[in-house]
C-alpha positions, 0 to 999 in steps of 0.5 A: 500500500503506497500512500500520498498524504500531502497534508499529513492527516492523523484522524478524521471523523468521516472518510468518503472512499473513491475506488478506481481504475482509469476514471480520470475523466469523472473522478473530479466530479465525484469529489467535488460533490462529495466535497460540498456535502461535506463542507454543507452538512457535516462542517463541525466533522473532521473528514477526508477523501481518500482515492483508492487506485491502482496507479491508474496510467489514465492520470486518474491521481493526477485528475483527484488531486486537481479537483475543486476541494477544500476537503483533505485528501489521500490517495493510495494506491496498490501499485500498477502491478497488483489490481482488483476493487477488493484490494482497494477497498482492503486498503480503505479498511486498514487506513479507516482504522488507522485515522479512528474513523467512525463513518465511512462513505463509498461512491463510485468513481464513475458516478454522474447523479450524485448530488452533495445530499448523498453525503447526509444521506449516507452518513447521518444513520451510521451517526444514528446507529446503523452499521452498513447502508446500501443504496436504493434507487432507480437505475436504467433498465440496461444497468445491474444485470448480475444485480436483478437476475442473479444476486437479489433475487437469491438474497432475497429468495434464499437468504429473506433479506429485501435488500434491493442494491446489495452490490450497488458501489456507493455504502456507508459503514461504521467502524464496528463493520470494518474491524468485522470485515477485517477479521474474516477470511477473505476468499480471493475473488473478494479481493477483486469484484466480489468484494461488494457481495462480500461486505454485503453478505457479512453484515446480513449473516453477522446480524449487524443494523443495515438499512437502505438510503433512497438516493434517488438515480444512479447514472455511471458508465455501464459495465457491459464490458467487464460482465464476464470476469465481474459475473464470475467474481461475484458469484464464486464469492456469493456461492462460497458464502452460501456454502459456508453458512447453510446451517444458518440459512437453513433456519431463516424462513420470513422475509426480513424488509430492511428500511428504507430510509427517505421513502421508496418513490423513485424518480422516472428515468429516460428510456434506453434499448437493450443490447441484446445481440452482445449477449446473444453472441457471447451466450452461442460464443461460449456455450459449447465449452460448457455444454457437456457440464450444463447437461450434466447439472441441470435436473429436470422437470426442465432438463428435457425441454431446454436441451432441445431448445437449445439443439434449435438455437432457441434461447428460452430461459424464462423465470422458471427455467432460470429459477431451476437452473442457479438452484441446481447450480448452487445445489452442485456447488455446495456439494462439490460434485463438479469443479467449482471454477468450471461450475460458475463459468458454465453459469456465467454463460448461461447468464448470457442466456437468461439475458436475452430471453429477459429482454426479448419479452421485457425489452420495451418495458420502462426502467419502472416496468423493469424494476416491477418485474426483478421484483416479481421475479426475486419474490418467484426464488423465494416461492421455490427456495424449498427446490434447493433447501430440500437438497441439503 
């Protein structure tokens, strides 16, 4: 950990962490909004903005320290040759303790709607009490794919948490949550993008205070191009997680509704259209590969029917094929009766898959319509929880 601390800061109350990799172009945008709820809403606070990076060679230092700030601020970075989100947010935990800090907010790097009332927002629970905030809000209906298809509709279905964001980038956490993190075994996909699945899901299983903000949109750059390492990342740390703790899992059995604090009415969002070739082509790109272990896994009442699907080109995965399939995944992932790694690719690209049948009968739904039907469907995984608990 290589740290720039030009203004020597020993202690701050309150530490916005801004993970990236290549984000000279928006980095500056995000302190200076960060900077001004800061100085509005919390000026009797020490603080600091503490820019986690990897060496970008994009000038993304450069770009954090030119922004308009009053704000102290950090940069640190893992070195050029050592990359991945978790170990920047590893670094935010180790630096947090170090500065005693006792709230500490994260927002994306890339973020183009944050507003300085996010930094309230995010900071004023922990204050109160709470240990972890995720975000709520409406996000395009292109955006969040591993999100609404996979990770909360299996939190919600499996694990009873109604918590809508849980790998959302921007969180606020206390002190308490950090040294709790810290102390846990990392798995080594949590040192890359399952790192927010990881936090997330410790402070759900370790029965911390948790809460959800409403902040309204969430604008960024769209992820299309790191879905496949991100899909395979997040869900090798999820199912781990799982495997881990299905004694615990085992007992919960209603659904826990996390507040939202600021109320759940969120704001209309302009129209976009799906890509649905990309992942068209990368689902028949990658499939072969996979095939043989995807037949294998698959159980029926559904086996038969998808098979011959597929032998037609035909890609339907619809929610109840869909539902059966990550069961059936997890089901072998728990029991190890394939190869993990190859488990979860094989997943991935039927992810693809599940993608263009979703938007194939969704795609000229509104972000609104969008959001009712992940709903819908995270509510299906709960009705069909006892297909995988039944298994174990």
């Amino acid at each position: 950990m290589n740290i720039d601390n030009p203004q020597k800061i020993k202690k701050a109350d309150i530490i916005i962490g801004i993970p990236s990799y290549n984000e000279a172009k928006t980095i500056g945008f995000v302190i200076e909004q960060s900077a001004l709820g800061l100085k509005k809403y919390f000026p009797d606070k020490s603080s600091v903005i503490i820019n986690l990076d990897h060496e970008s060679p994009d000038g993304t230092k450069q770009a954090f320290f030119d922004a308009k700030s009053d704000i102290p601020r950090i940069y640190i970075s893992t070195g050029r040759d050592i990359k991945g989100k978790g170990r920047n947010f590893y670094n935010l935990f180790s630096i947090s303790q170090k500065l005693k800090a006792k709230t500490i907010i994260v927002f994306d790097a890339d973020l183009r709607s944050i507003r300085p009332n996010w930094v309230r927002k995010m900071a004023e629970p922990i204050f109160d009490g709470f240990d972890f905030i995720t975000p709520y809000y409406m996000r395009c209906k292109t955006d969040a794919t591993i999100t609404n298809h996979l990770v909360y509709p299996l939190i919600y279905g499996l694990l009873c948490w109604d918590v809508r964001q849980p790998i959302g980038g921007d969180f606020a956490f206390s002190d308490k949550m950090v040294n709790y993190w810290l102390n846990q075994e990392w798995p080594e996909t949590a040192y890359k993008f399952g790192i927010d699945i990881f936090m997330s899901l410790g402070a759900f299983l370790s029965d911390m205070k948790v809460a959800q903000v409403n902040l309204g949109t969430k604008v960024h750059n769209l992820s299309n191009p790191k879905l496949g390492s991100m899909f395979f990342q997040v869900s090798e740390t999820f199912f781990k997680i799982i495997a881990d703790n299905l004694d615990k899992i085992k007992n919960i059995n209603e659904i826990n509704n996390i507040p939202i604090l600021n109320g759940k009415k969120l704001p209309i969002l302009a129209n976009a259209n799906p890509d649905e070739e990309l992942f068209r082509s990368i689902f028949w790109e990658n499939l072969d590969e996979h095939w043989e272990l995807i037949k294998n896994v698959i159980k029926e009442p559904i086996k038969k029917r998808f098979i011959k699907d597929i032998e037609n080109k035909d890609i339907v995965i619809n929610l109840k094929i869909w539902n059966k399939i990550v069961y059936d995944f997890l089901d072998a992932y728990c029991k190890q009766n394939y190869d993990r790694s190859e488990l979860i690719q094989a997943l991935g690209c039927l992810y693809f898959g599940r993608i263009v049948s979703f938007y194939k009968d969704n795609g000229k739904c509104t972000s609104e319509g969008i959001e009712k039907e992940v709903v819908k469907r995270a509510k299906y995984f709960y009705k069909q929880r006892n297909y995988f608990l039944d298994k174990i």
